[in-house]
N, C-alpha and C positions, 0 to 999 in steps of 0.2 A: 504494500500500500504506500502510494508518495506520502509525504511530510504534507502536502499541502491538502488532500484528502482527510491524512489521521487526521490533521488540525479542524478540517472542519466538522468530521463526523464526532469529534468529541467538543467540540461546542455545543453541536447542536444537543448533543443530552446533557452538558450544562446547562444550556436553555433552558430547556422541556422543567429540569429536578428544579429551577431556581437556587442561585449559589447558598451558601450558609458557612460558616465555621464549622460546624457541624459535619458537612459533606465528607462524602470520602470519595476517591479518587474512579468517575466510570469505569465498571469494567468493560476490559478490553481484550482484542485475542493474545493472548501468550506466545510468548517466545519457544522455539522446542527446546530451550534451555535453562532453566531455574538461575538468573543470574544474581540472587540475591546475596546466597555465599561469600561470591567472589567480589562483589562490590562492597561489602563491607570488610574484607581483608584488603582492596585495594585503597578504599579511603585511610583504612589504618595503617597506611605502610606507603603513602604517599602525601607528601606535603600540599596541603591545600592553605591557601592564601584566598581572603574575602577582601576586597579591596575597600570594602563603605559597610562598616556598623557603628552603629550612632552611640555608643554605650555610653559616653563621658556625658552629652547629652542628658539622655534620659537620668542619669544619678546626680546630678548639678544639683540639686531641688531637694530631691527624697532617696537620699543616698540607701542604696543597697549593696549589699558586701554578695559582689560576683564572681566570689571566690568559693562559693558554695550553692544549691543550690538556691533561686528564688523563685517567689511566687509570680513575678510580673514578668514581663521583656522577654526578648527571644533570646539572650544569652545570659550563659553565666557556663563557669567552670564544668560541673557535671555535665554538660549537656555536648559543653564543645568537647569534650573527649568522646563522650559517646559519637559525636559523630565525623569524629577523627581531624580536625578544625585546627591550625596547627597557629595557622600566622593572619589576626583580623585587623584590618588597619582599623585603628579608633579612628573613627574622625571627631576632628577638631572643628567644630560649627557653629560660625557665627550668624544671628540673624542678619539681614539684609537689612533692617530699620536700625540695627547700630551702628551706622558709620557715618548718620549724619548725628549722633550724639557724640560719636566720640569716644566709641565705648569698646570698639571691636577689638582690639590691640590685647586691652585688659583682662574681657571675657574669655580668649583663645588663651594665653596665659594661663588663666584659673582652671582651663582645660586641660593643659598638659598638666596640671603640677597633678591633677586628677587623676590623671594616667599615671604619674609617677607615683601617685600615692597606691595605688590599683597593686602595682609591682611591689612595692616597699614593704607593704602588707602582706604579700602572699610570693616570695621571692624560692618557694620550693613550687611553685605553681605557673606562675607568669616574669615574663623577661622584656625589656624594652629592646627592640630590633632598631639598629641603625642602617643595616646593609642588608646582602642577600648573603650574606657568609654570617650574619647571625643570627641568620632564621635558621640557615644548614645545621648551626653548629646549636642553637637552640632547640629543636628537633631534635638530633641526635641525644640531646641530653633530658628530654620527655618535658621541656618547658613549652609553655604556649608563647610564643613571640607576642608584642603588641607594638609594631610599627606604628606611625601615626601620619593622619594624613589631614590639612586643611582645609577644610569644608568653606571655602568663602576668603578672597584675596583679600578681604576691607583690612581685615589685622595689620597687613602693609604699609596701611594710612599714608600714604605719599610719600614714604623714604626707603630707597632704594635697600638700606643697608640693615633693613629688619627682614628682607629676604634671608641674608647671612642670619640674622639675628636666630630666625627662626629655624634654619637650618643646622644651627648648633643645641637648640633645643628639641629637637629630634625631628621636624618635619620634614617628610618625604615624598609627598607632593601637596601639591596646591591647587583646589579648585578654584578657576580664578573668578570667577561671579558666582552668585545663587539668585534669590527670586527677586532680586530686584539687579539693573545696570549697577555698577560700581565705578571708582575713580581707574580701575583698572582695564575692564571690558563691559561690552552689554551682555544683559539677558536673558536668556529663551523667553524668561516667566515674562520679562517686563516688553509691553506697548512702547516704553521711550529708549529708544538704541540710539544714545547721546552720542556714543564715538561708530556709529555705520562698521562695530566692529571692536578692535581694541582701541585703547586710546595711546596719544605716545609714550605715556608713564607704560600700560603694559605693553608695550611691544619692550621698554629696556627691562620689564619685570620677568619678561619671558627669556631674556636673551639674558639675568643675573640668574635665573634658575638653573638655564642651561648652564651656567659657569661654575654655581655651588654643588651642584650634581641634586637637585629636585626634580623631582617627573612636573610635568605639565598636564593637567586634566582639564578636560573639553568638556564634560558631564555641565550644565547647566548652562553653558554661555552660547550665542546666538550664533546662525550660522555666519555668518559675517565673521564673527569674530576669530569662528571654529580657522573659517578661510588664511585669516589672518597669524594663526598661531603656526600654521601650514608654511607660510611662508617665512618665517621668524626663526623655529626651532629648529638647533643642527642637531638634533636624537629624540629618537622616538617620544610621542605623547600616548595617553591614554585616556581611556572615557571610563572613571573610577565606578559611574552607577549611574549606566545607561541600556536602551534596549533598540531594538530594530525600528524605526518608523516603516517599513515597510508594512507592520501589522497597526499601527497605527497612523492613520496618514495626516500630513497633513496640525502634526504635534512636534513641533520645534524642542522639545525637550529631548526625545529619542535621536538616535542617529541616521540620517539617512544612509540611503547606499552608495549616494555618491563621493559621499563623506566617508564611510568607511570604509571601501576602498581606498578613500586617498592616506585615509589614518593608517592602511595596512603598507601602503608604499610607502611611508614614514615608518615601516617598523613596529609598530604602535596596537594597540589593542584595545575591544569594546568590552568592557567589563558588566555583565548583565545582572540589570535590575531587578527584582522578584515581587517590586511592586504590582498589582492585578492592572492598575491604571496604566503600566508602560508596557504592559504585557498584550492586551487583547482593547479592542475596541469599542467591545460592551461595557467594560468596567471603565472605560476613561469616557463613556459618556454617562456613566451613571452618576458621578460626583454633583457637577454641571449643575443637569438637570434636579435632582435634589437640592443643592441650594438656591434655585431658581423658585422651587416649587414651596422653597419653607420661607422668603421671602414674601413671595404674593400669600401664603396663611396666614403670615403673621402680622400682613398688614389688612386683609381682611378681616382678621378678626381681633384687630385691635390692642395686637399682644405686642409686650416688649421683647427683642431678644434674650435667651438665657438658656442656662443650660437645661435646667428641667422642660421650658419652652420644647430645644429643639429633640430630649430625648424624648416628649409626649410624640412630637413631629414623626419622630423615625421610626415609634408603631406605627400610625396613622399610612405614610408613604411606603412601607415593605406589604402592609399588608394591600396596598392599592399597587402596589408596582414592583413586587416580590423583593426579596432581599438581595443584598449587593453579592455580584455576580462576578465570583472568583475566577482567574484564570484557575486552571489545572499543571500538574506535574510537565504532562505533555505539550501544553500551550507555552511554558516555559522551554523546556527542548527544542518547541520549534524555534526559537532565537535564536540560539547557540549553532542548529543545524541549518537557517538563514545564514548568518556569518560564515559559518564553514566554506557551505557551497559559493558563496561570494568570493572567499579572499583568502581561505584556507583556513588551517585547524591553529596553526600559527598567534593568530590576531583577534584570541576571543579569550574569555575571563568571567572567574564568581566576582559582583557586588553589588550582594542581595540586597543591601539596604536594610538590615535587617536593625528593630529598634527605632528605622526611622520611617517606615510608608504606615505605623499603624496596623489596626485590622482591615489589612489588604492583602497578606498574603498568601500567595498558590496554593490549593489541595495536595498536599501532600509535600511541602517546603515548610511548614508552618516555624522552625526554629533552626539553629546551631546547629544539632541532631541529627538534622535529615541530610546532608549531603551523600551518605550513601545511597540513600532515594535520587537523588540526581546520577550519582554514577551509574546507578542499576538503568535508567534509563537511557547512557550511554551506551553501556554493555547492552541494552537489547535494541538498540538502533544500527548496532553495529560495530563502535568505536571499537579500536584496536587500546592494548593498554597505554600503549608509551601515547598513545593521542589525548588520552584522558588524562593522562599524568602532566599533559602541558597545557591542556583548561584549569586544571585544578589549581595551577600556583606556575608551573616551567616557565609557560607565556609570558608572567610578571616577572619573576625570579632574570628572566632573559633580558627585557625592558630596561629593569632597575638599574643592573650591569650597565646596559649601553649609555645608560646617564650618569654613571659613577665613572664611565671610559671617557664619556666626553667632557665632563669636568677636569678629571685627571690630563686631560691635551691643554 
């Protein structure tokens, strides 16, 4: 059966069940081979690297020790061994509304020192990774790596030389916008694309990253700008927590094809999201429309916005318009096996997002845990191992390198 078949015949009995948390994953014809075995000895015995989870994030507020198991988030210690989880970049995430306070610089700070406190606490458990030879060597010695990676270039605030700054505090790459334009580039999220692209502060932000040995991540900024880092960077970029616009069209967030092609002739790689909204196109019009629909309620009937408001709202509209409509296991696959067949096995990557898209994610992806659920799904598409072993973390592991090579010239 093609990818583009499986994908739709298993939509359509998404459709039909209506999504849920609850759901479990359609069945579907089997493999003549039970790969389940083998993908959970191959995730345990192969380094898997998640390029985007939000942990420092979510525990800023209502600190939880994820060094044990918890009740909330998609990660924590027990769960990333069970599912063989070696090396998660933290990301460092600053809102888009603090850089015109003033405040981005400070907040990314109180991030790291989070992460470092994460390790300092639990140093028979978790290790800070600065390179790809201390994830190797972290690995080897049964620790979980916690590279870190910047979610939002505003922390930069206008001086070149907190790229260094930051690069000596462990950052290893940088996204360089999020939902709003920034001093550095525009958009996806944002209507006003002040610089048609990067502005000239990030064209030398792009060209001091190259210098320090920082990867460059394209994940959130417009395509103009994606164009513009194209022509800037001498070593590969990456898209830390992104998916195919091909299943979504016509969504500047995702990557298109013609962009990543050109990110794979850079070397470069699309690191896939597990958000349901970047994933399939039911779910990225379901958001939309529900808040469309709890505006015109709440102004019909007189109501202020709040939270009990819109949780009364979300019985009201699931039971009038069924509940939010997960991608699946295999809708996620289709991604990975779009990119392949585009641009080869080469230029693709995990970054689930995990801790940051919410209750959106896949049947059957649901935490940490499940990446053997994803290999099993490679193992029955076909993959060969050494191809899965370079989705898991190789592809990155490779990248890193060529950014640590071209800083070192």
């Amino acid at each position: 059966m093609s990818v583009r078949i499986f994908s739709i015949f298993t939509a359509a009995i998404l459709i039909t069940a209506c999504g849920s948390s609850e759901q479990t994953e359609p069945a579907l014809p089997q493999p003549a081979v039970d790969n389940t075995a083998h993908a959970a000895e191959l995730a345990s015995s192969s380094i898997i690297i998640d390029t985007h989870i939000d942990v420092p994030y979510r525990v800023v507020d209502a600190w939880e020790d994820v060094s044990v198991a918890t009740d909330g988030g998609d990660f924590d210690y027990p769960r990333a061994v069970a599912g063989g989880l070696n090396a998660p970049f933290m990301s460092i995430y600053t809102p888009a509304g603090l850089e015109a306070e003033g405040q981005s610089k400070e907040v990314a700070e109180s991030l790291i020192d989070l992460v470092n406190r994460i390790v300092s606490d639990s140093p028979d458990k978790f290790a800070i990774a600065l390179s790809p030879a201390d994830i190797e060597a972290q690995f080897a010695a049964g620790l979980i790596s916690l590279p870190m990676g910047m979610e939002n270039g505003s922390p930069i605030e206008g001086d070149i030389a907190n790229v260094q700054h930051f690069f000596d505090r462990g950052i290893r790459y940088i996204t360089l916008a999020h939902g709003l334009s920034n001093h550095i580039s525009d958009s996806s999220y944002d209507e006003n694309k002040q610089w048609e692209g990067l502005s000239e502060f990030g064209v030398e932000v792009v060209k001091e990253m190259n210098r320090v040995g920082i990867m460059v991540d394209i994940s959130h900024v417009s395509d103009d700008a994606f164009w513009d880092v194209m022509k800037v960077t001498s070593v590969p970029a990456i898209a830390s927590h992104s998916s195919a616009r091909h299943f979504t069209p016509d969504w500047e967030r995702n990557i298109a094809d013609d962009m990543i092609v050109r990110l794979a002739e850079n070397g470069g790689a699309v690191m896939i999201n597990y958000g349901s909204a970047f994933l399939v196109q039911r779910a990225q019009e379901y958001g939309p429309a529900k808040r469309e629909a709890l505006a015109n309620y709440l102004e019909m009937n007189g109501i202020e916005e709040s939270e009990d408001a819109s949780a009364a709202f979300d019985e009201i509209y699931a039971t009038e318009n069924g509940s939010y409509p997960y991608a699946t296991l295999n809708e996620t696959l289709d991604h990975f096996d779009h990119i392949v067949q585009l641009v080869g096995v080469d230029h693709v990557g995990i970054g689930s997002d995990y801790d940051g898209v919410g209750d959106s994610l896949p049947i059957g992806l649901k935490d940490v845990s499940s990446y053997p659920s994803l290999v099993k799904g490679f193992l029955d598409r076909g993959y060969s191992d050494a191809d899965i072993q370079k989705i898991l973390g190789g592809n990155l592991l490779r990248i890193w390198r060529a950014v640590e090579a071209g800083a070192a010239q």
